[in-house]
C-alpha positions in Angstrom: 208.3 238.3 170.0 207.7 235.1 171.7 209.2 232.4 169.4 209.4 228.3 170.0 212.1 226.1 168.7 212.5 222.3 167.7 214.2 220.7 170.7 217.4 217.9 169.4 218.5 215.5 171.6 222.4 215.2 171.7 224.4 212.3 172.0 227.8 211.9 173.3 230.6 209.4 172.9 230.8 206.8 175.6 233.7 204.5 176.8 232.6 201.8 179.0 233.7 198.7 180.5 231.5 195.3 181.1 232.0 192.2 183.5 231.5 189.1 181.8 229.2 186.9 184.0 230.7 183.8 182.8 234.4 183.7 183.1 234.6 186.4 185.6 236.9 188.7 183.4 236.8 192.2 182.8 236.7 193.0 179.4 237.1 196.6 178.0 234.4 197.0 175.6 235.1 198.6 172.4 234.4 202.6 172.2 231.0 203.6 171.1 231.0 206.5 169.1 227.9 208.2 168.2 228.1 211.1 166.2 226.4 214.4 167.7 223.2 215.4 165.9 223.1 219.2 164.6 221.3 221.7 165.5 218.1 222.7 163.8 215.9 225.9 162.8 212.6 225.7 161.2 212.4 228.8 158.3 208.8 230.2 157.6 208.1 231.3 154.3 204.8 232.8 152.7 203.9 235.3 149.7 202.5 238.6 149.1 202.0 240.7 152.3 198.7 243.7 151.4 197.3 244.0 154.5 194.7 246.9 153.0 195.2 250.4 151.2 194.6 253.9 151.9 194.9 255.1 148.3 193.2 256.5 146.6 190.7 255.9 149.7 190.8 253.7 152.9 190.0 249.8 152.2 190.8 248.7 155.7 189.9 245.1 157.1 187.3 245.5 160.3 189.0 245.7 163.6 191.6 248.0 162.2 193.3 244.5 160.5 194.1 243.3 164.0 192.8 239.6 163.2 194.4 239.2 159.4 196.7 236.5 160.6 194.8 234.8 163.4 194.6 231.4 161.5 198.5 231.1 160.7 199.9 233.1 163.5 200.7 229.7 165.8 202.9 228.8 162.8 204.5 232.1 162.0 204.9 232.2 165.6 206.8 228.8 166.1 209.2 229.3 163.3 212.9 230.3 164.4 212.8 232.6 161.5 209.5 234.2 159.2 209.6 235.9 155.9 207.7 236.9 153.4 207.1 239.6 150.9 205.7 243.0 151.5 203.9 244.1 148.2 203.3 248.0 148.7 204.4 250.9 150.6 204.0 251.6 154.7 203.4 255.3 154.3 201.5 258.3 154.9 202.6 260.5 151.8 203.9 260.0 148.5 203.3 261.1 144.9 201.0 258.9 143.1 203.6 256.7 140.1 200.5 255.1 137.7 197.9 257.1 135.9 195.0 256.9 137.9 192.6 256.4 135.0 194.1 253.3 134.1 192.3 249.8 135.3 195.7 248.3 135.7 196.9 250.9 138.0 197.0 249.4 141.3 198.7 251.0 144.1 199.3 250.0 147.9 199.7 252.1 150.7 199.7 250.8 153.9 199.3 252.7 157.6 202.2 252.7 159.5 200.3 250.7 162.3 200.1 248.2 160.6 203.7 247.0 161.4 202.5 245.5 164.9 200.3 243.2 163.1 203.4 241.9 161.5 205.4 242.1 164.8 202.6 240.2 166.0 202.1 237.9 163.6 206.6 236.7 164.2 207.3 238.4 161.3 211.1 238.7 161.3 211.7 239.9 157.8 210.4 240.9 154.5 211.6 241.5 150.8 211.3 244.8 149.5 212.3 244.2 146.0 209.0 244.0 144.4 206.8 246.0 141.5 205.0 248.2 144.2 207.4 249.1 146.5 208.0 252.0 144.0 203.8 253.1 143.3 204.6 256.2 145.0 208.2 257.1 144.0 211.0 257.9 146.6 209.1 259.3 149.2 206.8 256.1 150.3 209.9 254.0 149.5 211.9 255.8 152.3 209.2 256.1 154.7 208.4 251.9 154.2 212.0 251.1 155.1 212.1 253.9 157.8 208.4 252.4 159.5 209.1 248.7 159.1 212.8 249.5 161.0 211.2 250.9 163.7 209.2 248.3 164.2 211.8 245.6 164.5 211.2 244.2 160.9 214.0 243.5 158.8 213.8 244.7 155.1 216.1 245.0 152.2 215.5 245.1 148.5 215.1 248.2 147.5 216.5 251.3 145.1 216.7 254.5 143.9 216.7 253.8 139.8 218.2 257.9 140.0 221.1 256.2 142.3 220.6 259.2 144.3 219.6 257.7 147.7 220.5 254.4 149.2 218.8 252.2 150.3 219.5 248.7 152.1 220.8 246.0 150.6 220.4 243.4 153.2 219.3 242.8 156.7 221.0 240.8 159.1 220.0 239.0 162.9 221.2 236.3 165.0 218.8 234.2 166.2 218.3 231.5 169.4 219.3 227.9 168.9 217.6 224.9 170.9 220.8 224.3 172.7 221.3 227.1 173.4 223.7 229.0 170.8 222.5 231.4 168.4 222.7 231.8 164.8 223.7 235.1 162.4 221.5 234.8 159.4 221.3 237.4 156.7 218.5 238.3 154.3 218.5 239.8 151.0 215.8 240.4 147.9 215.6 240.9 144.3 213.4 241.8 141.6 212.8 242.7 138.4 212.4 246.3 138.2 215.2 249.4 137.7 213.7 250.2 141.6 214.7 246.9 143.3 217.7 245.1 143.2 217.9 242.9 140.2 217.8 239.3 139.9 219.6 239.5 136.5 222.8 241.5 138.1 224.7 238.4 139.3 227.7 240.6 140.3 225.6 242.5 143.0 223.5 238.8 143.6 226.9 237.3 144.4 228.5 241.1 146.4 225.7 240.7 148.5 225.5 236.8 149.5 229.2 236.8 149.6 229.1 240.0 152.2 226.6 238.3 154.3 228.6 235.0 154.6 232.5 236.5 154.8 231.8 239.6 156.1 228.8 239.5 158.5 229.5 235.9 159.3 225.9 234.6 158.5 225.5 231.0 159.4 222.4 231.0 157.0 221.5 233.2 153.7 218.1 233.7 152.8 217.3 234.9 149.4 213.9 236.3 148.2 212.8 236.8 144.6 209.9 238.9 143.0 209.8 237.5 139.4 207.9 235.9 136.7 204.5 235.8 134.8 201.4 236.7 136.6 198.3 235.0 137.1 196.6 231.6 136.7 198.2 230.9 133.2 201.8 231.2 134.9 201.5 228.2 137.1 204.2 226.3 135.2 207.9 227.1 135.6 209.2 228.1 132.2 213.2 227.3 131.3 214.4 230.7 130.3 213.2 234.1 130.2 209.7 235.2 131.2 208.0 238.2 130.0 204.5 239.9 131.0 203.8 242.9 129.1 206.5 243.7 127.6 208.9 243.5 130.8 211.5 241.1 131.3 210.9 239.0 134.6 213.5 236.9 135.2 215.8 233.5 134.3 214.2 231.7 138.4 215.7 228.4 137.6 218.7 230.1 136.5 218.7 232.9 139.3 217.7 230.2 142.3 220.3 228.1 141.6 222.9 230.7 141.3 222.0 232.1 144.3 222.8 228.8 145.9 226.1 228.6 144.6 226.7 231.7 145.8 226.4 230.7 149.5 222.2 230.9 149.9 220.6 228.5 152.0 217.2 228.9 150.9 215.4 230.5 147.9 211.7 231.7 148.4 210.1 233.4 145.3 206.4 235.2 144.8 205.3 237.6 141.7 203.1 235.4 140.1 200.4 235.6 142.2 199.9 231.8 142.0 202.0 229.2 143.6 204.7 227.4 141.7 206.8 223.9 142.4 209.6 223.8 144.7 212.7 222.1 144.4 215.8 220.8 146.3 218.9 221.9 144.7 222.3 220.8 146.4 220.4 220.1 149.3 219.2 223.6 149.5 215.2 224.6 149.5 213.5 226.3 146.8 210.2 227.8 146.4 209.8 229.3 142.9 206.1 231.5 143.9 204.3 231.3 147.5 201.8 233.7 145.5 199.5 235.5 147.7 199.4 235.7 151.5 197.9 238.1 152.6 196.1 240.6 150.4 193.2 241.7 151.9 191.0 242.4 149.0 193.0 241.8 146.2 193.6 238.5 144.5 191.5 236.4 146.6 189.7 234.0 144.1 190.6 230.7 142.4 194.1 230.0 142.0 195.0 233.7 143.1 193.4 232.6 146.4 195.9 229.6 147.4 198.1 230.6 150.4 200.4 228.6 151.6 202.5 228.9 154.5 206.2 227.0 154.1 208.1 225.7 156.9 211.2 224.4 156.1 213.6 222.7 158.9 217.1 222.9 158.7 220.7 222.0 160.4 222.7 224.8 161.6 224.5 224.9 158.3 221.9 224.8 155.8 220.9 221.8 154.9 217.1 220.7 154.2 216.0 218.0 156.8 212.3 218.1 156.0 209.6 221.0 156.2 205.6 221.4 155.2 203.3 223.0 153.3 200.4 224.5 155.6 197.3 225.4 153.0 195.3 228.5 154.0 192.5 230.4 151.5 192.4 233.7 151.3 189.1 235.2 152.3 188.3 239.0 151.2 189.3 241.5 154.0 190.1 238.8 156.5 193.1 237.3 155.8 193.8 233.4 155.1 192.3 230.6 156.8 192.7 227.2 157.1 192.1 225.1 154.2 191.1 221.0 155.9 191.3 220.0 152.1 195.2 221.1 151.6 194.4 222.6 148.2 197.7 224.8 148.2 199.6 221.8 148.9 198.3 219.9 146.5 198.3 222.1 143.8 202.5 222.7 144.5 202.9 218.9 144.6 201.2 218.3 141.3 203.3 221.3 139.7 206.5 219.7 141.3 205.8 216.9 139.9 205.1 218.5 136.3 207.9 220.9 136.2 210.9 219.7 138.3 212.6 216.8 136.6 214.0 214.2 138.7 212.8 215.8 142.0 214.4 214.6 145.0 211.6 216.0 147.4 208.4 213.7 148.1 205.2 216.4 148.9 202.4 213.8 150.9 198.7 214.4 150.9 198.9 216.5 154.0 201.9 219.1 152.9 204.7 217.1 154.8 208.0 217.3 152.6 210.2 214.7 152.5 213.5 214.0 150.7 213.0 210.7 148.4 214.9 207.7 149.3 
């Protein structure tokens, strides 16, 4: 995977001494010290990953899906590090979960080719711990983590609710630096369901965070979330609990900010389906819902249709330096496109600006973010 990097210049500490042209002395100049700059990383983030479904029959985008990320792939591509959220199964088998007579009984199954789209697209990682990752029990769970691994995608998230087989936890990679170090960052996900790692277990949130940084040594934690209310009446970030027929979804404003003082670096959520604000908490990034991505046909209208792609740029220890929100629209079967009138970014600004009191982060007309003054 060919990746590019933001280049920082470094400074060094100088000692000089000057003549002075009038009295003909030498005069030792006071040291000038000038702090070297850190090193930076630039953190991709986007939504729901559906690239098509074989089940119950093949729904496939033309050209076997080999042009779904054309539009962003420059992006994904430039990032040090891309994420998102892979909302299905990468299998061939698998024993179907939902009854199949009911209208709400959507299931994803993806081919197993369709991991070098991802590769392609820079695609360095993606969450696991989602409501689909179980549609066809065990089996297609397995075979997901299995197919994704061999293609050089990281993936973590997922569980056996019969805690008879394990699955992984988290996924860890070091990664180039400008200058010319490298990085060791570690990912993890949770969700909301008995088959994914739970945002509301805080001992395992905090086991797992806490492994990555002591343990594995991770310079930088990435933590991504599957929870909250779905669709275009859950655009607002509630304080407390939220629940969408009859299952509990999650405490995010609780959960984000505890995963930060665990050790996390940044926080990227999805689940609604619709994006949600973002926030800077202790100089860490937040995004509470990316909503959709990718989803070939599903979810591809209105609100639903908003897919925006987060860069966020960093210093080698964590720390938000400034990022953007890149708008695409989802178009049905071929993936997102650019959007010239920035209608993702727009839309998280104004909820920013609604639901996060006393932001510190300054969202401009074109997606830049900046931290206030």
């Amino acid at each position: 995977m060919r990746k590019h990097f933001w280049m920082v210049a470094a400074t060094f500490c100088l000692t000089f001494s000057c003549s002075c042209a009038n009295s003909g002395e030498n005069v030792a100049a006071e040291p000038v010290v000038i702090e070297e700059v850190p090193d930076t990383l630039t953190v991709a983030v986007v939504g729901d990953i559906m690239m098509g479904n074989t089940f119950p029959n093949n729904r496939l985008p033309a050209n076997d899906g080999k042009n779904l990320f054309d539009d962003p792939k420059d992006i994904l591509r430039s990032a040090t590090i891309t994420c998102g959220n892979f909302e299905g199964t990468m299998a061939t088998s698998g024993k179907p979960r939902k009854n199949l007579g009911s209208p709400m009984a959507f299931m994803f199954m993806m081919p197993p080719r369709y991991a070098a789209h991802l590769v392609d697209a820079g695609f360095d990682y993606v969450g696991l711990a989602n409501n689909h990752i179980y549609d066809f029990f065990e089996e297609a769970m397995t075979q997901t983590e299995e197919n994704l691994g061999k293609a050089g995608i990281g993936c973590s998230g997922a569980r056996d609710p019969k805690g008879i087989h394990s699955h992984v936890e988290f996924f860890t990679k070091s990664f180039e630096l400008p200058k010319g170090d490298s990085i060791k960052a570690g990912f993890c996900a949770f969700g909301h369901e008995d088959y994914s790692l739970r945002t509301r277990d805080t001992a395992t949130v905090k086991r797992i965070i806490s492994t990555l940084k002591n343990e594995h040594g991770c310079n930088i934690v990435i933590v991504c979330f599957h929870g909250g209310r779905e669709g275009s009446g859950a655009r607002h970030l509630p304080y407390g609990s939220e629940m969408f027929y009859g299952d509990e979804r999650g405490f995010l404003r609780d959960f984000t900010h505890f995963a930060i003082d665990c050790g996390a670096d940044i926080v990227y959520g999805h689940g609604p389906h619709v994006v949600r604000a973002i926030e800077l908490y202790k100089d860490r990034f937040i995004a509470y819902s990316l909503g959709n991505f990718c989803t070939a046909g599903m979810g591809v209208k209105g609100l639903t249709g908003l897919a925006p792609l987060i860069t966020v740029r960093i210093d080698e220890s964590g720390k938000f330096i400034d990022g953007k929100i890149h708008s695409f629209l989802q178009q049905s079967m071929k993936g997102p496109k650019k959007d010239p009138n920035n209608l993702a970014a727009k839309e998280i600004a104004e909820l920013t600006k609604d639901d996060i009191k006393d932001s510190s982060l300054s969202i401009a007309e074109d997606g830049t973010i900046t931290k206030k003054e």
